[in-house]
N, C-alpha and C positions, 0 to 999 in steps of 0.2 A: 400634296396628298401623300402620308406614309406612316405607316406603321414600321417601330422599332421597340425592340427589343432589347433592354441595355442592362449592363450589370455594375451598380459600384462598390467597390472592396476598399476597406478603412483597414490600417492597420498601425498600433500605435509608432511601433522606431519605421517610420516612411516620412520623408518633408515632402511636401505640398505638392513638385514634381513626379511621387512615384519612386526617389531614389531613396537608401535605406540611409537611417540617419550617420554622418560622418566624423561628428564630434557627441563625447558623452554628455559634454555639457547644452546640446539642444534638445535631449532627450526628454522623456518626461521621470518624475517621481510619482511613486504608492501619497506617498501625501499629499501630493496636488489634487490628487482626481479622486481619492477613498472618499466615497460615497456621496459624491460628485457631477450630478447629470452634466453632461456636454454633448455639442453635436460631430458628429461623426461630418458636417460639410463645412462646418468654419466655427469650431470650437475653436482650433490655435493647437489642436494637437494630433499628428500626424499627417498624413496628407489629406488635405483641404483643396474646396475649390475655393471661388476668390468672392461668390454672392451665393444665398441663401438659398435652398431650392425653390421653383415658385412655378407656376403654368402664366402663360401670356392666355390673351383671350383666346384663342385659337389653337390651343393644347387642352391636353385631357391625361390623366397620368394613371394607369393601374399598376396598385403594389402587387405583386406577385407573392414574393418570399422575400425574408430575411431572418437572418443568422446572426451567429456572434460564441465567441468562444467559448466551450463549456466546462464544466467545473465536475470532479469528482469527490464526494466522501468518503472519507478513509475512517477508520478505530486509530485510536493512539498506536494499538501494536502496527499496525500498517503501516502506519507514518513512517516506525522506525526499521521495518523491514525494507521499504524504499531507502532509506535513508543508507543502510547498511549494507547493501544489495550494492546502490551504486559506486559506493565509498570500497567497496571489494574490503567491508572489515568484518569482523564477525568470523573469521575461519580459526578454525580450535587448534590452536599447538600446545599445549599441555592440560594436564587436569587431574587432581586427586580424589582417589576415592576414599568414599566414607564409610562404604556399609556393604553387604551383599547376602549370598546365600549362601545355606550350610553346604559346607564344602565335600567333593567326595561324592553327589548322588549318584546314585544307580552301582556303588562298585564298592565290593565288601571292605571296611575296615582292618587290616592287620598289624596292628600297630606304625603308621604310614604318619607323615610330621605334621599331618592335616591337624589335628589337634591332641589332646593330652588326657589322657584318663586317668583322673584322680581317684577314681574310687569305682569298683568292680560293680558295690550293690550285693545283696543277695533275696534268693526266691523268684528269681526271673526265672521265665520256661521257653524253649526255644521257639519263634514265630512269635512271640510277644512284638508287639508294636509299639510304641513307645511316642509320647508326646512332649515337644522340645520347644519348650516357651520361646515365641516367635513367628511357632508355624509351620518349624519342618517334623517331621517324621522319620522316625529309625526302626527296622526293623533286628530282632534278636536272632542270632545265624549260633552262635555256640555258646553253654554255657561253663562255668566252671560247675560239675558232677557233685563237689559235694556243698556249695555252700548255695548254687544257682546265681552265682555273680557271672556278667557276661562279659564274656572273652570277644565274640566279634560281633560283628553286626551291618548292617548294610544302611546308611540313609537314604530313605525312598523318595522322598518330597525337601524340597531347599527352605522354603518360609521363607525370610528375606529380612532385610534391615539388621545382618550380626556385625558383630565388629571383633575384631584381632584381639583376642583378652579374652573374650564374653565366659559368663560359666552359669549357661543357662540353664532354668530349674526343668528336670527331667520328672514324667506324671504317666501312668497307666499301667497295661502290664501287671502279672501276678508278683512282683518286687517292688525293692525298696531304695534307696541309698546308691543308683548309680550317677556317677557326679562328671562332666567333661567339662574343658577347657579349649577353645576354640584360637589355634595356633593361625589358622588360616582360612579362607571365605572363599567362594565361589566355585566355580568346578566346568573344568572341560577349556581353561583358555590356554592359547600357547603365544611362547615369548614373541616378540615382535608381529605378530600377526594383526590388522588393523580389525577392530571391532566396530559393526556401524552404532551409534550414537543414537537412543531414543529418548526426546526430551520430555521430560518432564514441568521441568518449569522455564520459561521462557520461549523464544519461537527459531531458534536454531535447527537446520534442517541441512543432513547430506553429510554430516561429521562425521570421522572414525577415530578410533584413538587403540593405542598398542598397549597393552602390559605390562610392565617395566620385567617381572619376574614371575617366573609359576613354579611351582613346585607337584606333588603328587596331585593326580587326578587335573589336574590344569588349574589349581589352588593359588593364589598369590597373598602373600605375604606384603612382600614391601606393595604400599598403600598411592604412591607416585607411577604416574602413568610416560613413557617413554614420550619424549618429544616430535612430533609431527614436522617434517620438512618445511621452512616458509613456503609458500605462503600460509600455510595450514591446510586442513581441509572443512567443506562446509559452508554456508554461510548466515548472517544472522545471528550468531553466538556473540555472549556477552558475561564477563570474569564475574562468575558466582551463578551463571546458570545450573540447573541439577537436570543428569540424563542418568540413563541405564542403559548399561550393554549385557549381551549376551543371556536376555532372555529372564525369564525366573529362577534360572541359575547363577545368574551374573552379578555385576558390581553395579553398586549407584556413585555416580559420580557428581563432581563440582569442578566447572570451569575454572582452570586459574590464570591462564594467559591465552590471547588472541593475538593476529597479528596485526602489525601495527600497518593503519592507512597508507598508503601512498597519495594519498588526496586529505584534502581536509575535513578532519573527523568531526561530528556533530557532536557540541555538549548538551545534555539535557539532566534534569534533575525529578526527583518522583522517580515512584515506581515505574518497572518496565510497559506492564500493558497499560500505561498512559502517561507518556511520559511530556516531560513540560521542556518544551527548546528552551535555552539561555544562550543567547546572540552573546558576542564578546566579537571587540576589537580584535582578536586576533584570531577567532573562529569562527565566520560569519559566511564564509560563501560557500552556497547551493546548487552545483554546477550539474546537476541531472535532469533529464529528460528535457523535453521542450516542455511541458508544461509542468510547475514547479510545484511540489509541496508546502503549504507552510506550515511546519509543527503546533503552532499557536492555535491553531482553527482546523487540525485534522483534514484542510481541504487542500485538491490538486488543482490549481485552477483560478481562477481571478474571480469567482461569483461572478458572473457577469450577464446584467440586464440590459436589453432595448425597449425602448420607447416611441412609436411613431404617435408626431404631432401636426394637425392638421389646422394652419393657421395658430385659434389658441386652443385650442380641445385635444386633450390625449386620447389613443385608441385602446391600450392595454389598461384597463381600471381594477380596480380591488373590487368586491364583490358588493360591497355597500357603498359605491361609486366613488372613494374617492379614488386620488389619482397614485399610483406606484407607481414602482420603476419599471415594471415591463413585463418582457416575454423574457425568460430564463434561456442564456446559452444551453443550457443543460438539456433543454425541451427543444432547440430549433439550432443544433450545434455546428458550428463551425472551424474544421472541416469537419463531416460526418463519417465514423468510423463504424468497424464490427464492434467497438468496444461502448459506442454514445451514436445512435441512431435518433433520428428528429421522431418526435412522436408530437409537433403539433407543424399543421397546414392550414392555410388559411383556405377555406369553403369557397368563400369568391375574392375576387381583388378587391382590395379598397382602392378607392375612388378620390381621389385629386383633380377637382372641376376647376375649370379654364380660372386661372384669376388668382388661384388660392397660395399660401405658401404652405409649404410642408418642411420637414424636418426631421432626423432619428436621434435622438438622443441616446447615449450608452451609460451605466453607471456602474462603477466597480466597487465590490465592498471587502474583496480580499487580495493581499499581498501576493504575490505567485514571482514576485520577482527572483533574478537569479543571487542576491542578497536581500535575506528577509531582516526587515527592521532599521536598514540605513537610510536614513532620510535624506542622504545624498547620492543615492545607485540609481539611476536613471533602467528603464525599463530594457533599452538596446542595449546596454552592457553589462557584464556580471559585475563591475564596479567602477565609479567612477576614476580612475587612474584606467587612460586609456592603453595602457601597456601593458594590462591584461588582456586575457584573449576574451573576446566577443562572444556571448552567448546571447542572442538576440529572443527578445520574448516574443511570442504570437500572439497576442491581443491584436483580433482583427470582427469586423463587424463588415457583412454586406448587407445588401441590397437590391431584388429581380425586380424590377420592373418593366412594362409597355408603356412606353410616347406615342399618343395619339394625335396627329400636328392637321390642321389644316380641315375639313371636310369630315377624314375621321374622328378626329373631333369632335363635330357636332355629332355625328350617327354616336360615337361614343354617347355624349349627352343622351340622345334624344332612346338608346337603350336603358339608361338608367330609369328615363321618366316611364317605360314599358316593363321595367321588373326582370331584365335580359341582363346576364352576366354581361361584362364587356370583354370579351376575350376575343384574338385577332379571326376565328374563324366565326362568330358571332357578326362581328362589324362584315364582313366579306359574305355574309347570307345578307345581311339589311341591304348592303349595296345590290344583290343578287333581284332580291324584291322589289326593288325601287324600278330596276330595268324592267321585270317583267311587269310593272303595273301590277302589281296586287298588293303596295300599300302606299 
């Protein structure tokens, strides 16, 4: 007579004994098992026991719980921030810029190298305000007395997107005919002082980048930005990203060099915010996290369903009865973190009556290995040439159950035939009732 409470853990690089597999070539491949049901007790793949599960007449079996590894979705951008995150690539050591604002805000012009005054104008009045195709604003501080051409003047507001040349069209104000040329762009940065980086296009995050040169008001000229220390700084940047520093008075920039991996760099093709892997023989392995990205499917994770089978009847069914693959790692995950919480429990055990065979079936429909696409990388190694280092995958699948042997057994039976969960403090009230004669 006894009640046990037992637990079994599947995991795929284990052999049969429990111990972790010791040649890559016993392992298993993505292409043996992609989309694949097998059993987690003597499929052939991981540790196994040696006969099928089953109850003798005199057993009784409640599933409890079961688990299995879960799967995350990612965005394309995702993908590649993982990607580039682990790879330590993406940090900004150079970058030129292309555009910025008018140079000089906030501090009176007197003839200063920021730009060039081609032509005076005349019938300006002093406070005149002036509007400077792009966006910024200049206000009129002095004029010349007899023709109202203006002598100095202050820029109030940057507007932005000028370039080193520019000879933007000047509009408002009681004048006509004042004309500049734009020597220099932005205002207020100083030589080598690191400026943080806000991107614009792409997902690079944490950069700074220095000035190569400034001249008055903190103006620069030369268009190339000083070089960043390796490793750079930042990460997630990519050669032809566009950011901005230093505000609505600053420059917009464009990535032109990152540094280069110390691990093996991911190729991909397409646009950034979705971008498409391209596996290559010489650029193929994935050596991050325990549970793996695969570019191709935006997922982290193996998808991965269970199946419990009782006899011939499955228990997880599609909603128009037929049969699927199961209960979602994702929903009953394995292990359970802060990050994938189970959000489904089973209301009562299922039931495994004396005689019956049962079974879990697991079926994987995504790659999560630590080489995505080689149909010779077995799952316990990141490649098959065992003289790379070992990054063992987690595909693992359990199983809670209660063994009801002998006596409780039957009370188990004879609870089901009453409509009574069968749970170990359930069978222990029938026994309680049976002594006092009240059933």
């Amino acid at each position: 007579m006894s009640m046990r409470r037992q637990l079994y853990e599947w995991q795929i690089n284990r052999q049969t004994n429990g111990y972790p597999l010791a040649n890559p070539t016993d392992g298993t491949t993505f292409e043996q098992i992609a989309g694949i049901p097998f059993s987690i007790f003597t499929g052939g793949i991981g540790n196994n026991i040696t006969m099928p599960a089953a109850t003798t007449a005199t057993q009784f079996v409640a599933i409890d719980n079961m688990r299995c590894s879960p799967s995350f979705f990612l965005s394309g951008a995702g993908v590649m921030a993982v990607y580039n995150t682990a790879f330590g690539v993406g940090k900004v050591i150079s970058a030129t810029f292309t555009s910025g604002g008018f140079p000089g805000v906030g501090s009176q012009f007197n003839g200063e190298n920021t730009l060039d005054v081609d032509a005076i104008g005349t019938g300006y009045t002093a406070l005149d305000v002036l509007n400077v195709a792009g966006g910024a604003t200049i206000r009129v501080d002095t004029i010349d007395g007899g023709t109202g051409g203006v002598l100095n003047f202050t820029p109030l507001t940057p507007g932005g997107l000028y370039q080193v040349g520019d000879t933007p069209a000047i509009t408002g104000g009681t004048g006509t005919g004042f004309e500049i040329t734009l020597r220099r762009i932005g205002t207020g940065f100083v030589t080598g002082t690191p400026n943080a980086m806000t991107t614009v296009t792409g997902i690079g995050t944490g950069g700074t980048i220095k000035v190569d040169s400034t001249g008055d008001f903190g103006s620069t000229l030369d268009m190339t930005s000083q070089f960043n220390a390796a490793p750079g700084t930042g990460q997630n940047y990519q050669v032809g990203d566009i950011f901005q520093i230093g505000g609505v008075n600053g420059l917009i920039g464009q990535v032109t060099s990152v540094a280069a991996s110390t691990a093996t760099q991911i190729p991909y093709t397409g646009t950034q915010p979705n971008p498409v892997y391209t596996p290559s023989a010489t650029l193929p392995e994935l050596t991050f996290q325990t549970t793996h990205v695969n570019p191709f499917t935006s997922i982290a994770g193996p998808m991965m369903f269970m199946q419990l089978l009782i006899n011939t009847t499955s228990y997880f069914n599609e909603t128009d009865g037929t049969v699927g693959p199961g209960l979602p790692g994702t929903a009953s995950p394995c292990p359970e973190s802060a990050a994938c919480r189970s959000t489904f429990e089973f209301e009562s055990p299922v039931y495994i009556l004396p005689g019956q065979q049962w079974d879990v079936q697991v079926t994987v429909y995504n790659d999560s290995r630590g080489i995505i696409g080689d149909s010779t990388t077995t799952y316990n190694y990141s490649a098959s040439d065992p003289s790379l280092t070992v990054t063992s995958e987690d595909l693992c699948c359990l199983v809670q159950y209660t063994l009801y042997d002998g006596p409780d057994a039957l009370i188990a039976t004879k609870l089901v035939e009453m409509g009574i969960a069968v749970r170990p403090e359930n069978v222990d009230w029938y026994k309680r009732q049976l002594l006092e004669g009240t059933i």
